[in-house]
Phi, psi and omega in degrees: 000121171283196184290003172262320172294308166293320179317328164295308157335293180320301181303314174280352165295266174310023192249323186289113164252189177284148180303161194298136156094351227241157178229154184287138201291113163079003204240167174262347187230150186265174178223148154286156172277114180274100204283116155004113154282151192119303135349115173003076186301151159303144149338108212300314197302354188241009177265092144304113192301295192246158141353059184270201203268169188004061157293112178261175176296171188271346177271349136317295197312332219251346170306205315218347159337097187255143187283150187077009188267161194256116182216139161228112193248160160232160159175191210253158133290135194279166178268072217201108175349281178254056145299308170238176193245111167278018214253322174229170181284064189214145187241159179246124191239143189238186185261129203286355172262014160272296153328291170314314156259035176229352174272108145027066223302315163316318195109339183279186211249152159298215175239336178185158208259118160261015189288156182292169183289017175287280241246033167183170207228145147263098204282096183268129169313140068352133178267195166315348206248320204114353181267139188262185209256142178271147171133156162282163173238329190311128189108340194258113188023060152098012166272088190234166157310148178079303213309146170280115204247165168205124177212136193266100190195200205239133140281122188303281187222160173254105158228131158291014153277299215255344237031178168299134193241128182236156165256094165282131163266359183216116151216172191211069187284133206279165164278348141243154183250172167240145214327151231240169182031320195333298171273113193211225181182154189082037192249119187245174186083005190300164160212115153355102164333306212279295177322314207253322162257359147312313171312296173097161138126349161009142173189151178284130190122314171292143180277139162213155162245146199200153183218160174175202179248146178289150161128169197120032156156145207315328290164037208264015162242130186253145188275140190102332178224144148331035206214123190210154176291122191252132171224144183278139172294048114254028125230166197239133174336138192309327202270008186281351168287330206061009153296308198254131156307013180330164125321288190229074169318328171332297149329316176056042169258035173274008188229151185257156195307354158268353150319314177267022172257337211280326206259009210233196170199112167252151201250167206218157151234146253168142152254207207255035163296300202088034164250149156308130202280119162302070171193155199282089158308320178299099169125010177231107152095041189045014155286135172205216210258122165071022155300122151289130208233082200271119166255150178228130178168183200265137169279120147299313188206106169229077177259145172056034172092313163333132152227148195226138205216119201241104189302168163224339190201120156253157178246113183275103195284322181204101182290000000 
């Protein structure tokens, strides 16, 4: 086979995920198939190129959520007929851990999203004026059922009756997506990283729920995969004296690095591999650096001090 041939090979490989709505071979949580961006694209003003930051969930959004206030939501398009209109540029995005348990384990679709107006939005496309745009959008640069959307834009009108009505100036669909529930809430029984490995007896293979902070190093998301450093409350971030100006507080480089390996954890999202999902966890569902972090998953590895842990469901405790 020449390089060309395998790179395709390769490309076709890593493009199959499980079908929508599909559940991952041997995993607890299900995934959507994240569809190719690109296909008869969005508009450049209204298409984003990357992830942006500190996005929530729709279900977050919606307490106090005033027309003319500024949102950045992340969540699934529902599994629903009349997710879209085909009539105008517009979707129904719900909140994902809502999307997860209403969805359809086969994968068809209902006849219509009955979730209450909490837990889902109607996202309408906009030009420069604010008006919004005519055309179906299902189908168009990765806008399908299921798919994980993230979009930027003003809230139109709030009703917990009629749901969040948003004018998005922005969207973004990744080209992977992560596991359907994987963010979700009400993960009970943590026990605090310092704590859980102070304990011992670990093994691969075992369930834990653990909890902690991102950070143990400037860098504690390694970029491009699905994968990030959790440290336990027996140490504390450089800015917790309130004194120090740290940069990247984060770090914990008031402590030395075998302390902070003794004290820490790393977590993993995996398809039905067991690889890390090739895509940026930062910046999704408002995690980010010194995000409090509830994991519910399995143990891989706690050899030599090390415990390395392959979530099924996270909880951001303080986004």
């Amino acid at each position: 086979m020449n390089l060309a041939a395998s790179h395709r090979s390769l490309n076709r490989v890593s493009a199959f995920v499980a079908a929508a709505c599909g559940w991952l071979a041997g995993a607890a949580t299900p995934a959507f198939a994240q569809p190719k961006a690109g296909a008869s694209p969005l508009p450049d003003s209204v298409a984003l190129k990357a992830i942006p930051a500190d996005a929530v969930e729709v279900a977050a959004a919606v307490p106090g959520a005033k027309a003319g206030d500024k949102v950045t939501l992340r969540g699934r398009i529902a599994m629903a007929r009349d997710a879209f209109d085909p009539a105008k540029a517009s979707f129904v995005l719900t909140d994902d851990a809502s999307a997860s348990s209403c969805c359809p384990k086969d994968g068809t679709l209902v006849e219509t999203c009955k979730l209450d107006g909490t837990r889902r939005a109607t996202v309408r496309i906009v030009d420069a004026a604010g008006q919004p745009l005519s055309g179906g959008l299902e189908g168009r640069a990765g806008l399908k059922h299921g798919a994980e959307v993230f979009v930027v834009g003003t809230v139109a009108a709030s009703s917990e009756k009629d749901a969040l009505v948003v004018n998005a100036t922005g969207v973004h669909v990744p080209t992977v997506g992560i596991p359907l529930g994987l963010i979700g809430a009400g993960i009970k029984d943590a026990k605090d990283v310092s704590d859980l490995k102070k304990a011992g007896g670990l093994k691969k293979g075992d369930r834990v729920v653990l909890r902690g902070l991102v950070g143990g190093s400037k860098s504690p998301f390694v970029s491009g995969r699905t994968m990030f450093t959790l440290v336990g409350n027996a140490l504390h971030p450089c800015n917790a004296s309130g004194d120090d100006h740290c940069k990247t507080p984060w770090d914990y480089c008031c402590d030395p690095k075998s302390v902070i390996t003794a004290n820490s954890a790393t977590v993993r999202i995996v398809d039905g591999q067991g690889n890390p999902l090739k895509t940026d966890l930062k910046g999704r569902a408002g995690i980010r650096e010194l995000s409090e972090i509830v994991v519910s998953g399995k143990v891989l590895s706690a050899d030599k001090g090390t415990l390395i842990v392959d979530a099924e469901m996270l909880e951001v405790a303080k986004p």
